[in-house]
C-alpha positions as CSV (number, residue, x, y, z in Angstrom):
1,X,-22.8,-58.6,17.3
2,X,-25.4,-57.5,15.0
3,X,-25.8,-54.3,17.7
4,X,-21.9,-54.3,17.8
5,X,-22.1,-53.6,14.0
6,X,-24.8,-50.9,13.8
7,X,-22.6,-48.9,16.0
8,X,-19.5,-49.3,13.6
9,X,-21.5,-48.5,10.8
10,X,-22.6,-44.9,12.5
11,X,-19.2,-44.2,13.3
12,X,-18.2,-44.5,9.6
13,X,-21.0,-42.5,8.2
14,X,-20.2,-39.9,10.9
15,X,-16.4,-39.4,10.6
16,X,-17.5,-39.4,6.3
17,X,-19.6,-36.7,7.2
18,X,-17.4,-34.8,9.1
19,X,-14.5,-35.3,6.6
20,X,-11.1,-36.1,7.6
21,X,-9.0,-34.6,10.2
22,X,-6.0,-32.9,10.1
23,X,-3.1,-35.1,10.2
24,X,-0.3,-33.4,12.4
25,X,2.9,-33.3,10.1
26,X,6.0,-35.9,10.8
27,X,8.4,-32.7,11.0
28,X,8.9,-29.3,9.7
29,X,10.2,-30.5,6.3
30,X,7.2,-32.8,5.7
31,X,4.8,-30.2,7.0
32,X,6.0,-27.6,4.3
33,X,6.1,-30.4,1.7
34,X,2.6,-30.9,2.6
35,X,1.1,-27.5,2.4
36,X,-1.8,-27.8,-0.1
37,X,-2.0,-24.5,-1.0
38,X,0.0,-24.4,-4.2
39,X,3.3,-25.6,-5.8
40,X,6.5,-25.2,-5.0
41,X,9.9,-24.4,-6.7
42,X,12.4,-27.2,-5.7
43,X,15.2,-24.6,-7.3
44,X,14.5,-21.3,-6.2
45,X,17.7,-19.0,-6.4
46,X,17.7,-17.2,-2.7
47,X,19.1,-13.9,-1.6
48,X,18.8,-12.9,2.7
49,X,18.5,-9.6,2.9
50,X,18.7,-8.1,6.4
51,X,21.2,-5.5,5.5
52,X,19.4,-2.1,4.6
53,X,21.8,-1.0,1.9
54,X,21.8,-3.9,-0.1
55,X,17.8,-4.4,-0.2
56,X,17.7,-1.0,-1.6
57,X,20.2,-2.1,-4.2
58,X,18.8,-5.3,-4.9
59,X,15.4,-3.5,-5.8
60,X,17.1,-0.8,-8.0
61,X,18.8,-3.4,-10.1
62,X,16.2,-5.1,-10.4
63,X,13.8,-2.6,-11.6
64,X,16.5,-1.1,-13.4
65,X,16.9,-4.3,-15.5
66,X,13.1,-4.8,-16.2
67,X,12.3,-5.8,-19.3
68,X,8.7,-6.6,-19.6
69,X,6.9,-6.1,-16.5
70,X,6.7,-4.7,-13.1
71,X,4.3,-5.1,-10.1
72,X,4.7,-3.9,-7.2
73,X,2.6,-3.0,-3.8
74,X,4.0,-1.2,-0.5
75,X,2.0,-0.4,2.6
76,X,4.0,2.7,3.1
77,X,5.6,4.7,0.1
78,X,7.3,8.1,1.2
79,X,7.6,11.5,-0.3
80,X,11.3,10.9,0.0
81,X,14.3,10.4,-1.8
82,X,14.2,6.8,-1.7
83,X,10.2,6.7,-2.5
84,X,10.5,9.7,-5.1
85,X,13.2,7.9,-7.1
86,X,11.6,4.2,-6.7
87,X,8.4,6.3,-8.7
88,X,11.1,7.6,-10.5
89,X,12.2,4.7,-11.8
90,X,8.8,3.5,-12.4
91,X,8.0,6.4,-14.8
92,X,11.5,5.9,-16.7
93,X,10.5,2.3,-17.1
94,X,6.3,3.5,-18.5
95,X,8.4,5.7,-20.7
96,X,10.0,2.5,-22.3
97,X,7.0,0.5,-22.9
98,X,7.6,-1.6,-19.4
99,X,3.7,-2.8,-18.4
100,X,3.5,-1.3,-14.7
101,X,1.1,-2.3,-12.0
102,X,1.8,-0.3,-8.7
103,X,-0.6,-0.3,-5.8
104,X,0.0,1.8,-2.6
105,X,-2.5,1.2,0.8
106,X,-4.4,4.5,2.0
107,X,-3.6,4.4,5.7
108,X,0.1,3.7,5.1
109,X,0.7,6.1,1.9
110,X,-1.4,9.3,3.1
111,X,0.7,11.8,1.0
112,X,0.3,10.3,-2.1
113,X,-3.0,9.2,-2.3
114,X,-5.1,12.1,-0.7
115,X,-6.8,13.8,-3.9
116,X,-5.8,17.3,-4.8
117,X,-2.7,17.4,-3.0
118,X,-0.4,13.8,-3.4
119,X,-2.2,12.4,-6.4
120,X,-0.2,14.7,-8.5
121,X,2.0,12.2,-8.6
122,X,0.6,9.0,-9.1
123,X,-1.7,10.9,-11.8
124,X,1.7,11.9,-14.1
125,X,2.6,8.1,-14.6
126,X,-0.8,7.8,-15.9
127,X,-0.4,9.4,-18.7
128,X,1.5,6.3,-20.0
129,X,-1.1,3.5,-21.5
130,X,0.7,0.7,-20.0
131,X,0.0,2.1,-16.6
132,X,-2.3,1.2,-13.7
133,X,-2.1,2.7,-10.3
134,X,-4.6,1.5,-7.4
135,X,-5.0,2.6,-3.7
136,X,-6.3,-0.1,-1.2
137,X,-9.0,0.6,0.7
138,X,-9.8,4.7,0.2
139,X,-11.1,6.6,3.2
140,X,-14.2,7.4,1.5
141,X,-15.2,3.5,1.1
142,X,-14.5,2.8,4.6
143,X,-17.1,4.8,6.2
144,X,-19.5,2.6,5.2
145,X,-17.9,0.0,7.5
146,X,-19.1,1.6,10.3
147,X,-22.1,0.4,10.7
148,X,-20.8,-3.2,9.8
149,X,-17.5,-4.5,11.1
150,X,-14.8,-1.6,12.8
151,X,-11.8,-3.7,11.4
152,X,-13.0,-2.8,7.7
153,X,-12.1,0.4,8.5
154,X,-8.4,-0.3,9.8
155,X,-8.1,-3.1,7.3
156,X,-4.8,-2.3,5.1
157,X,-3.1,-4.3,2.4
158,X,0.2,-5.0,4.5
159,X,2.2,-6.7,1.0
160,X,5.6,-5.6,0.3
161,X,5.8,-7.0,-3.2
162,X,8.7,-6.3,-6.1
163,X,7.5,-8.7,-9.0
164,X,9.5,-7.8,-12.1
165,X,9.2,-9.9,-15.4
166,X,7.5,-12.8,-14.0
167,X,10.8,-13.9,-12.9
168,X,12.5,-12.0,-10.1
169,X,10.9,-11.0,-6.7
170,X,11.7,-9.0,-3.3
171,X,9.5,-9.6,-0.3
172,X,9.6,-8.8,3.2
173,X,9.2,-6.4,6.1
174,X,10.2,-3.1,4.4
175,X,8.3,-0.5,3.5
176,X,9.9,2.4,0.9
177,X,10.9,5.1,2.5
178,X,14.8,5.9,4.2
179,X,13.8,4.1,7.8
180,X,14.3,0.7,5.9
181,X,17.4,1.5,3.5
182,X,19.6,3.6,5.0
183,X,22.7,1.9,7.0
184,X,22.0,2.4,10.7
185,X,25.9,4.0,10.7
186,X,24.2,7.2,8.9
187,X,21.2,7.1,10.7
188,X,20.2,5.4,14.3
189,X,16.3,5.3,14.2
190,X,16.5,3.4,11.0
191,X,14.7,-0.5,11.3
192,X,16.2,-3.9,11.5
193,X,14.1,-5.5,8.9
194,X,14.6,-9.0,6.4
195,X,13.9,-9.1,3.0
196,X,14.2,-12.2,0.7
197,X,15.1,-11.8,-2.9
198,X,14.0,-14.9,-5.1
199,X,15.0,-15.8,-8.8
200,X,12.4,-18.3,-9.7
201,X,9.4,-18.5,-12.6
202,X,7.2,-20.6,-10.4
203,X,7.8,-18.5,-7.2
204,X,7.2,-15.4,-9.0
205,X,3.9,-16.8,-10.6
206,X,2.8,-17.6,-6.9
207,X,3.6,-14.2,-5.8
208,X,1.8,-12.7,-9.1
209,X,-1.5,-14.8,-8.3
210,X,-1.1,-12.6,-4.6
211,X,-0.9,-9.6,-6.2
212,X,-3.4,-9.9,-8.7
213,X,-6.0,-11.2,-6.0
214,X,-5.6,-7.9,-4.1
215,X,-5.0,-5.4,-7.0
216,X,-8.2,-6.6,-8.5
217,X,-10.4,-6.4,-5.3
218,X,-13.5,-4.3,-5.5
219,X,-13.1,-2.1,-2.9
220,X,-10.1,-0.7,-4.3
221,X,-10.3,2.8,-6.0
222,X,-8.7,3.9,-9.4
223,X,-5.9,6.5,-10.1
224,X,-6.9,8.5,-13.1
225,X,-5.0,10.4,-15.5
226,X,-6.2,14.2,-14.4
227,X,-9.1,15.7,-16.9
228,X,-8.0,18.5,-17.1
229,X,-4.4,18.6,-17.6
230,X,-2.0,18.0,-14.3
231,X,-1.1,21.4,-13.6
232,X,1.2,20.8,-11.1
233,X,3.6,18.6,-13.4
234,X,5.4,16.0,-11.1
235,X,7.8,14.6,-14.3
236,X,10.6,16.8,-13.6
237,X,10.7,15.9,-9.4
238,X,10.1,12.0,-10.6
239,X,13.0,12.8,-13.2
240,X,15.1,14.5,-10.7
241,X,15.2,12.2,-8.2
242,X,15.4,9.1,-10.2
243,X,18.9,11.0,-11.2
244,X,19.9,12.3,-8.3
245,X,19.7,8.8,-6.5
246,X,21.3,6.8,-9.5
247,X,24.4,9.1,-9.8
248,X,24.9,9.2,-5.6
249,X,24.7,5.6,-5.3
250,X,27.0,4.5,-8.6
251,X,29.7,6.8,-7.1
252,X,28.9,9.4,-8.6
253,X,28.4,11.9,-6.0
254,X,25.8,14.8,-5.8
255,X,24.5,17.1,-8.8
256,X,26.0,20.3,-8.4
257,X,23.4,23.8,-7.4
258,X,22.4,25.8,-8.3
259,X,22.9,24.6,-12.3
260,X,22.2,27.6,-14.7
261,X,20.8,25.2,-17.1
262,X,17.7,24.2,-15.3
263,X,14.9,26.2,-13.9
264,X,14.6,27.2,-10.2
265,X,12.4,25.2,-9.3
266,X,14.5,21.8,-10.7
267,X,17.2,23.5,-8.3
268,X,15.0,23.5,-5.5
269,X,14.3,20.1,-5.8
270,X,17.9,18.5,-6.3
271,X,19.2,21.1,-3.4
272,X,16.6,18.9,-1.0
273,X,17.4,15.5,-2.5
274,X,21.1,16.6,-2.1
275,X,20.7,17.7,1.4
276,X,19.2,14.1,2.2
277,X,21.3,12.1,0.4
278,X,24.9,13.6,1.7
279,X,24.0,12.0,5.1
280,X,24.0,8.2,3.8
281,X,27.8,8.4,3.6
282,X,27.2,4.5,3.3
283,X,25.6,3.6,0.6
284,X,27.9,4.6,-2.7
285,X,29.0,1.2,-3.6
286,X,25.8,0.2,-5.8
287,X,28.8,-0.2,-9.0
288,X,30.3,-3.3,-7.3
289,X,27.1,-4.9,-6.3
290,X,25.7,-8.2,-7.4
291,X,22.4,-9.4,-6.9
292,X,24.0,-12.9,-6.0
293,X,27.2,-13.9,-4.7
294,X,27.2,-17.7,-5.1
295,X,23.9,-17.8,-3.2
296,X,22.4,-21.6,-3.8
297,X,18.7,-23.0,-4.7
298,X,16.4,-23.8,-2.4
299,X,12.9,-25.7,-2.2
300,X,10.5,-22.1,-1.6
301,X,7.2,-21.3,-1.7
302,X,4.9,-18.5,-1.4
303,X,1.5,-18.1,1.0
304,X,-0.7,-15.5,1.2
305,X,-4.1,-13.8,3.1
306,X,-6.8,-11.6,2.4
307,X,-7.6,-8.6,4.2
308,X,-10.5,-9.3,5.9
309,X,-12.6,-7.7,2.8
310,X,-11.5,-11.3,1.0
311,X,-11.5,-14.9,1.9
312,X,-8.0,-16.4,1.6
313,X,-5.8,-17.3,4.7
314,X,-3.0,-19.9,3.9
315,X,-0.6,-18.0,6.2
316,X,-2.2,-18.9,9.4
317,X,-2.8,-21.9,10.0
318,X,0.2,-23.3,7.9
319,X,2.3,-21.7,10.9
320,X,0.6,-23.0,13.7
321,X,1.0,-26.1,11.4
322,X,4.6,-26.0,11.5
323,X,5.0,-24.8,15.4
324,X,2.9,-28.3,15.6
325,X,5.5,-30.3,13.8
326,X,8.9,-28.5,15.1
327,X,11.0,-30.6,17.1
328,X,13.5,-29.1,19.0
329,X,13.5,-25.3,18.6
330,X,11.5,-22.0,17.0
331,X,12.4,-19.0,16.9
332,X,10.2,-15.5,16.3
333,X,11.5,-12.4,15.2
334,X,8.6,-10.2,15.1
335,X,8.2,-6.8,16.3
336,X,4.9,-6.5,17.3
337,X,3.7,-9.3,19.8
338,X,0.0,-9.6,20.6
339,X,-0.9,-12.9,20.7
340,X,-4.0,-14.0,19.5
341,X,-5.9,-17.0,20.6
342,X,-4.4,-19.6,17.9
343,X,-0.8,-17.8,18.4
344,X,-0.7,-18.3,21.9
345,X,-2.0,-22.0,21.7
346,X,0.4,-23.4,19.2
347,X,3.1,-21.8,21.2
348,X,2.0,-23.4,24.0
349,X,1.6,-27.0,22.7
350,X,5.2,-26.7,21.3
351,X,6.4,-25.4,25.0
352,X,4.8,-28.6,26.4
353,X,6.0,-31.1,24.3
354,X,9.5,-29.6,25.8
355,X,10.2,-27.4,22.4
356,X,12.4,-24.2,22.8
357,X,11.3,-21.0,22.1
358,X,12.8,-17.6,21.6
359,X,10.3,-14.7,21.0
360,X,12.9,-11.7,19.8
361,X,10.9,-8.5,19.8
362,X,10.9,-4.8,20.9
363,X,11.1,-3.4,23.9
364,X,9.3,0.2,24.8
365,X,12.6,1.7,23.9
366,X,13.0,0.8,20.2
367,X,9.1,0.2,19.5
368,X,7.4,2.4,16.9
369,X,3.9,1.3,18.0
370,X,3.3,2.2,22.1
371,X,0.2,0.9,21.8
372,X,1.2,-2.6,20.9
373,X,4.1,-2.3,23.2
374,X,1.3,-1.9,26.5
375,X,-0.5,-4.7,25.0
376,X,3.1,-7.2,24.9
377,X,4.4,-5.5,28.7
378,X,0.9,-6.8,30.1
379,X,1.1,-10.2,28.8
380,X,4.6,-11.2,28.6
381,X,4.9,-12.2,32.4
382,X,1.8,-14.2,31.3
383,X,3.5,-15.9,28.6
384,X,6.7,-17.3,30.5
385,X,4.7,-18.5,33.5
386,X,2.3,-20.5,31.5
387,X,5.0,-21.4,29.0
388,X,8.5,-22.2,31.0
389,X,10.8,-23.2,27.1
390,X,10.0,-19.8,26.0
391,X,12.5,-17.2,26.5
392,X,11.9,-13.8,25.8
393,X,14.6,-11.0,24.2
394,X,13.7,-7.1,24.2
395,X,15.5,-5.3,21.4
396,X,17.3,-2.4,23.0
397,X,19.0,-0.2,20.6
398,X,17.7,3.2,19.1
399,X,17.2,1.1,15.6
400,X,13.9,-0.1,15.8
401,X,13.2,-3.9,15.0
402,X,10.4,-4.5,12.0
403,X,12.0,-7.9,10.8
404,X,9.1,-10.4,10.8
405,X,10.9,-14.0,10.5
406,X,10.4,-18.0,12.1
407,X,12.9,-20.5,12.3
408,X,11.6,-23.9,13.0
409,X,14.2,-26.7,13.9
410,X,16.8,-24.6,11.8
411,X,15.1,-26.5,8.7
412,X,12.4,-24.2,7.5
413,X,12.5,-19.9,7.1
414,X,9.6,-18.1,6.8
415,X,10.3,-14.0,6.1
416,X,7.2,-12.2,5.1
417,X,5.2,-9.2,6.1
418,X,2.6,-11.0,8.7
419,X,3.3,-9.9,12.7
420,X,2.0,-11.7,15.8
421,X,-1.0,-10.0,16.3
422,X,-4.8,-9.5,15.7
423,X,-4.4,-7.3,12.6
424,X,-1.8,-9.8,10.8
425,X,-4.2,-12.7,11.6
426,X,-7.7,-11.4,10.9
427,X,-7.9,-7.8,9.7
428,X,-4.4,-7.2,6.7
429,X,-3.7,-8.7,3.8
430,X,-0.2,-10.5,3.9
431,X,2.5,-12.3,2.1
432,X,5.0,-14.4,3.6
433,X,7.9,-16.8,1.9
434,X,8.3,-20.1,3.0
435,X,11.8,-21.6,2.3
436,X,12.8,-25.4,3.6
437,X,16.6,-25.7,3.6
438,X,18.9,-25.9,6.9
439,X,21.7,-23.7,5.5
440,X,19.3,-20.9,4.9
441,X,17.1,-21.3,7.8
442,X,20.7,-21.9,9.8
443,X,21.9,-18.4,8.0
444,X,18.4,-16.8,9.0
445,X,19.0,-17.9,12.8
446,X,22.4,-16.9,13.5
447,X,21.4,-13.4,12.4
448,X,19.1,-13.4,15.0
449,X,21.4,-14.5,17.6
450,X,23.5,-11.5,16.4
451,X,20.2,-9.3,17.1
452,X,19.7,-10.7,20.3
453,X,23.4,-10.0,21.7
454,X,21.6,-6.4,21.4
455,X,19.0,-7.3,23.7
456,X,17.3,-7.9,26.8
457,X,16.7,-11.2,28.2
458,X,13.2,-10.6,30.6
459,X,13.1,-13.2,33.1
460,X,10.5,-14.0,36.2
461,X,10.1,-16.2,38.6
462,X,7.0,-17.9,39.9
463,X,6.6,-18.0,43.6
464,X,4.9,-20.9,45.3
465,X,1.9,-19.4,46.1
466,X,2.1,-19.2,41.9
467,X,2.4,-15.4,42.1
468,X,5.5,-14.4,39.4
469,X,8.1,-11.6,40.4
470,X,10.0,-9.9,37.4
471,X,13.8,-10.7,37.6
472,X,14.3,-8.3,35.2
473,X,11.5,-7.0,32.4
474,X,11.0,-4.0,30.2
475,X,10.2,-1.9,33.2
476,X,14.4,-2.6,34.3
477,X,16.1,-0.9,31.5
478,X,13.2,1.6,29.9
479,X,12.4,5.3,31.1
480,X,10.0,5.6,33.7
481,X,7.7,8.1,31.4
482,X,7.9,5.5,28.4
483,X,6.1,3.1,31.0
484,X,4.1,4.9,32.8
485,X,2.2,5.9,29.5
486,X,2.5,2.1,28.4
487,X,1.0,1.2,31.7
488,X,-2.0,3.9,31.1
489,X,-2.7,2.3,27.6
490,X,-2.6,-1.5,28.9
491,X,-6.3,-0.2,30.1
492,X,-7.5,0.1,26.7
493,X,-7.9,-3.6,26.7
494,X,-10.6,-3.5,23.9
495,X,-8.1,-2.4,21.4
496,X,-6.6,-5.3,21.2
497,X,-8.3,-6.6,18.3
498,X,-7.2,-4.4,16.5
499,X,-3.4,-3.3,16.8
């Protein structure tokens, strides 16, 4: 007994040492209950945004309406009419005293952060006190990373984030720039992406801590007002085109050019913001639109990673987490599928426990990134043999798919920025909202299963000799040059860390 007893006591001491394990969650509402990361907002007033139009007009009203304070970061800002009047707006707000934080990444925002030639603009809202303008990650500090860790280099801040007086944000898959606001009527290639608008003090402070966390990193560089004088004055085009877009989009249709009352070159520039915006026949309703239309609260939260410069990952395992606890269904919307180690595991534990899975994504025909594409064509087979709940939908219109959503058990949303792939999991920073409530989750899955009605189902079947013959796969319905080049890239295997 005495022997019995020493053994008892080492098994205490040792699971004390170790620390407790994880407890797998009841269900998908407990498990995002029990997310220790930070509070959550019980009444969080919800907007889903997967229509194009109205996430561009949910941003301008409420920037227009800021009062106080804006932050905001974008992977990719464009030299367009959408990204030249969202700066546009920015500087009108600087003008009024409005405290403006704005942070652009260097690999997504080339133009406007390369110096002597896109800075011009960033540089002209700093001549405003209440302004601070950062790029993430600069070429210049990456080369450093080359003789430390490769995925320093790639590393990005990924964040779409539209804070404005502590109160109000917009988060979600899209970037600025006309492939994520026009209506796919008026142009084709434009994305399917989701955005989530949330009216909530609590949420936004969760969503400010974010920000601040990567805005504030060290290895971030500076916009300066220019020494010398910027020479190359961008107020007029940031003037212009906060105008031109406000007037076209209230109804008002386009400026009339050549005006005698403004220089040439102020005619220049609203003849090319009037050439882009007469194709977005669509989009000239912005007088009649409400931020909310009787939208309810609903218990949200917000989680957020580092880039791999930083230490922060609540995203991560908080998913797997929830794949854990789901009981009867998830479904992914992402459109770039690489599976990483913990990805594909979770998936698979949910699979065998008799869970089923839908993984909506692109196919070679509507992906933007070929190189992830050869990575997904080379694994899916993979996937459904090893994995027989999952079913697996290609996207197969012109529009591109960039939404990045889960639905677990039709109880739990999650719309954010992070993929399913390396660079979401280890290498970009990333912002996701977390939202428990089955209406919305519901709402959230039932646009999917519109997307899908627009897709391809791929399908094997497993032999008895366990080899698997495609039924029907990406190769069935895409040109034969899109896969043969997707086939030549599936040999550059090492890559996969880091697409």
């Amino acid at each position: 007994m005495r022997q019995l007893s020493g053994y008892l006591f080492l098994i205490v001491m040792l699971i004390a040492l170790i620390g407790p394990t994880q407890t797998a969650c009841a269900n998908v509402e407990k498990c995002f209950d029990g997310i220790q990361t930070n509070s959550f907002d019980p009444d969080a007033k919800l907007r889903f945004l997967p229509d194009n139009v109205n996430s561009w007009f949910a941003r301008w009203q409420i920037l227009d309406n800021a009062k106080e304070s804006i932050d905001v970061t974008y992977f990719i800002v464009e030299q367009d009419i959408f990204g030249m009047s969202m700066l546009g707006m920015l500087y009108k707000k600087a003008k009024q005293g409005v405290r403006i934080r704005l942070m652009v990444d260097a690999r997504g925002t080339k133009g406007l952060t390369r110096k002597f030639i896109g800075q011009d603009v960033l540089q002209e809202m700093m001549k405003f006190k209440n302004v601070q303008i950062r790029v993430f990650n600069p070429v210049h500090r990456k080369l450093q990373a080359l003789f430390d860790d490769l995925r320093k280099i790639t590393a990005s801040n990924h964040d779409k984030i539209i804070l404005v007086d502590n109160e109000y944000l917009i988060t979600g898959g899209r970037n600025i720039s006309k492939n994520y606001f026009v209506d796919p009527k008026d142009l084709k290639t434009v994305y399917r992406d989701t955005d989530i608008l949330v009216q909530s003090r609590k949420v936004a402070n969760q969503a400010g801590l974010a920000f601040d966390e990567e805005f504030r990193s060290g290895g971030n560089f500076n916009i300066y007002k220019d020494v010398f004088g910027n020479t190359d004055s961008m107020s007029k085009e940031l003037e212009l085109a906060y105008n031109a877009m406000r007037r076209y989009i209230t109804g008002g249709g386009l400026f009339r050019v050549p005006s005698p009352t403004i220089s040439k070159r102020a005619n220049e520039l609203l003849k090319k913001y009037n050439d882009e915006l007469e194709e977005y026949k669509r989009m000239q309703h912005f007088a009649s639109f409400r931020l909310f239309n009787g939208e309810r609260s609903y218990p949200t939260r917000i989680l957020d990673k580092h880039s791999i410069t930083g230490s922060r990952n609540d995203i991560t395992a908080n998913l797997s987490a929830l794949m854990d606890a789901a009981e009867s269904e998830i479904i992914i919307q992402n459109p770039y599928v690489v599976l990483t180690e913990e990805a594909r595991a979770a998936i698979k534990r949910a699979s065998d426990r008799g869970v089923k899975i839908i993984i909506h994504t692109n196919s070679p025909m509507s992906s933007d990134s070929l190189l992830t594409q050869a990575m997904f064509i080379g694994d899916w087979k993979g996937i459904l043999k090893e994995m027989p709940n999952v079913r697996i939908f290609g996207y197969k219109l012109s529009t591109k798919l960039h939404s990045k959503v889960f639905v677990f058990d039709r109880k739990v949303a999650v719309i954010g920025t992070y993929n399913m792939d390396y660079v979401s999991e280890q290498i970009n920073s990333e912002v996701i909202a977390v939202v428990k409530a089955k209406s919305f989750a519901t709402q959230v899955a039932q646009k999917i299963m519109e997307d899908m009605k627009d897709s391809h189902e791929y399908k094997i079947k497993v032999e008895s000799d366990g080899s698997v013959k495609t039924l029907f796969g990406p190769e069935s319905h895409s040109d034969k040059s899109v896969i043969d080049k997707l086939n030549m890239l599936q040999k550059l295997q090492w890559l996969k860390p880091l697409i």
